[in-house]
N, C-alpha and C positions, 0 to 999 in steps of 0.2 A: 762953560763948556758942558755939553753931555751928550749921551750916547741912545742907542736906541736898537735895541736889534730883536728879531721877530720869533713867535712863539711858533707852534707846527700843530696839522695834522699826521697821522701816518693811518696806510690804507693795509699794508700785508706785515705779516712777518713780530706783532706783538705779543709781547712776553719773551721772545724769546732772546730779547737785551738782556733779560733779568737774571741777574744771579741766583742760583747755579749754572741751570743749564747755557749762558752763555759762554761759561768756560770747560764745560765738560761736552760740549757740542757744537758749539759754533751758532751766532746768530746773525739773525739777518732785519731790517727794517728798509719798508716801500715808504716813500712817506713826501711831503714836501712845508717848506716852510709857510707861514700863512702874514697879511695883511694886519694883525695884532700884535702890539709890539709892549715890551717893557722900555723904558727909560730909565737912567740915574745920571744926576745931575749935580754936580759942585757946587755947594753953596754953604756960606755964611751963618746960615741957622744954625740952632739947634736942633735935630734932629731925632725923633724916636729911636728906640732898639730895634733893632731888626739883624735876630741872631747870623741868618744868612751872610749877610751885607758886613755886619764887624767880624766873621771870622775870615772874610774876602780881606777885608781890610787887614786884618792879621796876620795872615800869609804872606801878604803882599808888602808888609810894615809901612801902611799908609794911613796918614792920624789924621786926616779933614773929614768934614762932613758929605756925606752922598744922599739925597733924597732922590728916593726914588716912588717914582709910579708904575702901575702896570693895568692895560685896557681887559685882564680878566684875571677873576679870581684864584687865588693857589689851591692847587687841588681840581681845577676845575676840566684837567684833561688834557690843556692844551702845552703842558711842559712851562709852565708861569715860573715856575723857578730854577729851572734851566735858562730861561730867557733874563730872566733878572741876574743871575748870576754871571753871563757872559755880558750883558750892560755895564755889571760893577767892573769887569777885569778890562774889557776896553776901555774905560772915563779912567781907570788908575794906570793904565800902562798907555792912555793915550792913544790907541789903538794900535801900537806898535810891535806886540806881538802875535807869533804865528797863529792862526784861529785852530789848526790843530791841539794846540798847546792850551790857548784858551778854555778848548774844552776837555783837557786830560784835569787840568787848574781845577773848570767846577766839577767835575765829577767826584776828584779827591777832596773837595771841603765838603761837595755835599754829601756824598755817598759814604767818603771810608771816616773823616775827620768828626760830622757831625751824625752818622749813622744812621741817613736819612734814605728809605727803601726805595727802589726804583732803578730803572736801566738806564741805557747809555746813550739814546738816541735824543733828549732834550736839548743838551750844550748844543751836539754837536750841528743839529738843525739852525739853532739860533745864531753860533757862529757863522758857518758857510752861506744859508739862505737854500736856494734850488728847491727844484722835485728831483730827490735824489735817492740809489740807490746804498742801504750802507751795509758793510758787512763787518762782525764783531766777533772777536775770539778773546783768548786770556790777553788784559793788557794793550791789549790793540783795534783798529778801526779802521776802514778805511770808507772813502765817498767818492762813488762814481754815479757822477751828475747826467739824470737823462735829460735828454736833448730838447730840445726850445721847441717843439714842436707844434700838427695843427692836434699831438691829443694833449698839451697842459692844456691849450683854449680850450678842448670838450671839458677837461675837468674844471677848468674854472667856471664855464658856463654852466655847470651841471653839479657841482659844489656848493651844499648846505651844511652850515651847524646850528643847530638846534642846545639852547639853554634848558636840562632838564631838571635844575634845582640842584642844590647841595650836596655835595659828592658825601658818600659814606668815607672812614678813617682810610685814607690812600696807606697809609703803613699798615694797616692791620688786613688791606685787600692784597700787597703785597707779602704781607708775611703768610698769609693762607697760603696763595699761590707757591709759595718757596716753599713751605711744610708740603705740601701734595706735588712738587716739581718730579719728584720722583717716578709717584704712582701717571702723572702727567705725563711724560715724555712721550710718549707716543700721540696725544694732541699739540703738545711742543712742535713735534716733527710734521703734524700733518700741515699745521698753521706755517711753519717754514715752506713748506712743498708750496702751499696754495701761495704766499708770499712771491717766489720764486717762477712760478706759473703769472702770477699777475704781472711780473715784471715783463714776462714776454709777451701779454697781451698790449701792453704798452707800448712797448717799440713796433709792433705790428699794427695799433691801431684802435686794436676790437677795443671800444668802452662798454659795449651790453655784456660781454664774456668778462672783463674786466669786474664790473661791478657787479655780477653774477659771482663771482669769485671772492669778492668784498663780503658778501653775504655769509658765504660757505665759510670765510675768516671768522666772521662774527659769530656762526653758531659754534663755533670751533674753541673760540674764544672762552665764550660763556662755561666749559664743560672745566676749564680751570680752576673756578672757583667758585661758590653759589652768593659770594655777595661782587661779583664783576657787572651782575644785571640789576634791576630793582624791578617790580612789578607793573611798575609807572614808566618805564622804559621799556619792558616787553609788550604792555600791552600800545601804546604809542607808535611803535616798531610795527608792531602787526599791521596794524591801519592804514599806517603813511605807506607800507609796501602796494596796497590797497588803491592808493589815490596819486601815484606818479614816483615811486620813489622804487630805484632800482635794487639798493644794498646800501647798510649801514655798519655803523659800529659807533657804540662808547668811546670815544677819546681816553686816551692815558688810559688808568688801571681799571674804570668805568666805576660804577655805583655810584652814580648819576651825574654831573658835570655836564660838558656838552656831549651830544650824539651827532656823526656828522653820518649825513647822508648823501649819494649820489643816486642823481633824478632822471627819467626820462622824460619829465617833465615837472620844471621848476617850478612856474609859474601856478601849475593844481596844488604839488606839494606845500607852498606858499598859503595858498587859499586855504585848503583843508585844514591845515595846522593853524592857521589864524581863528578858526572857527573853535577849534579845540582847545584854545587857549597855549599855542605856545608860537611862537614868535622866530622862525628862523632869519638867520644871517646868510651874506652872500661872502666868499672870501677870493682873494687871489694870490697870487703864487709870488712869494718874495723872493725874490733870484740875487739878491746882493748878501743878504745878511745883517753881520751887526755894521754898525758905522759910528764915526764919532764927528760932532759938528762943534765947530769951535766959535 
């Protein structure tokens, strides 16, 4: 038996999962689940350590072995161990519990138990699946899933990620942002606003104002913290705007991992990036979530 459920991008509304300011203002994330997925799987072996995965197992008072794999690296942007961690609670509960629940599960081992930095939007992508809308206060969340429409096809026709090397210490890009959340709040709110704003470009349709608006995220982004960017991500950034690409952003807490971009044209973004040495990916929209195959 084992399981498999998928990792995310998110397009508005980052940072503002992260504690403080999610419970002293309310947050929000745009975002949708992606075509990358972790596994864990019941087996025989013995198995490595893998701190995540035994305090899952200890919550949960489950004594077999779990190997698990994952199609990208931790740290790398894309909520890898949010996805792993909703893999381990469905292969142990069989997939029988509520995927809300699921994801209350890994936030408490990873976030309060093992005091591990970051927001709240990774589970709960991985559990549900969709492009969906979430909104987050003290203790709570909820997901209103947008509609199957003809703008996921623009985004998934028009959806890149880009590998740009070894993310800098994600706790220590986190703990920045939480020491400046303060003096921050007012790029907090605008990054909400613009979130909030791209939501209703969405349902309307616009992807050029959409990912016009992705951009305006992104430089919004950066003013959070000076290691969210890396030099090799800005200047990269600037180019590809340059050669078909409409708005981007760093995945997860950025300083470097994947950069996903949305294209006016994939196909040149593709090319030029190929010349420059870096290699994008094409993704699509997981509308299921986690699952478990027996």
């Amino acid at each position: 038996m084992y399981s498999k459920s998928p990792m995310r991008i998110s397009f508005g509304g980052g940072g503002t999962d992260v504690s403080p300011y999610r419970e002293s203002c309310g947050g929000m994330t745009l975002g949708m689940a992606i075509n990358k997925y972790a596994y864990a799987e019941l087996t025989e072996e013995e198995v490595g350590e893998h701190v995540l995965v035994n305090a899952i197992k200890d919550k949960l008072g489950f004594k077999g072995n779990i190997k698990i794999t994952s199609e990208a690296q931790p740290f790398s942007g894309l909520g890898a161990s949010g996805s792993i961690s909703i893999a381990v609670i469905a292969l142990i509960t069989n997939g029988r519990m509520e995927k809300a629940k699921m994801a209350d599960l890994a936030f408490e081992v990873e976030r309060i138990d093992l005091g591990v930095k970051g927001g709240c939007q990774d589970a709960i992508f991985s559990a549900f699946g969709s492009f969906s809308y979430l909104e987050f206060g003290e203790n709570r969340f909820s997901v209103l899933p947008m509609i199957n429409n003809g703008f996921s096809e623009k985004l998934e026709g028009s959806c890149l990620i880009v590998y740009m090397g070894p993310r800098q210490d994600n706790i220590l890009i986190h703990e920045d942002e939480a020491r400046r959340t303060m003096t921050n709040i007012e790029s907090l709110d605008v990054i909400k606003e613009i979130g909030n704003e791209m939501r209703r470009y969405a349902r309307a349709g616009n992807f050029e104002a959409f990912s016009e608006l992705l951009h305006l995220a992104w430089m919004e982004k950066r003013k959070l913290s000076s290691l969210v960017s890396t030099r090799e991500i800005d200047e990269y950034y600037d180019e590809i705007l340059k050669h078909g690409a409409l708005g981007g952003k760093a995945s997860g807490a950025g300083g470097g991992g994947y950069l996903m971009l949305l294209c006016k044209d994939v196909n040149e973004v593709m090319e030029y990036s190929n010349k420059m040495g870096y290699y994008p990916e094409r993704v699509k929209i997981d509308w299921e979530g986690v699952k478990v195959y027996k």
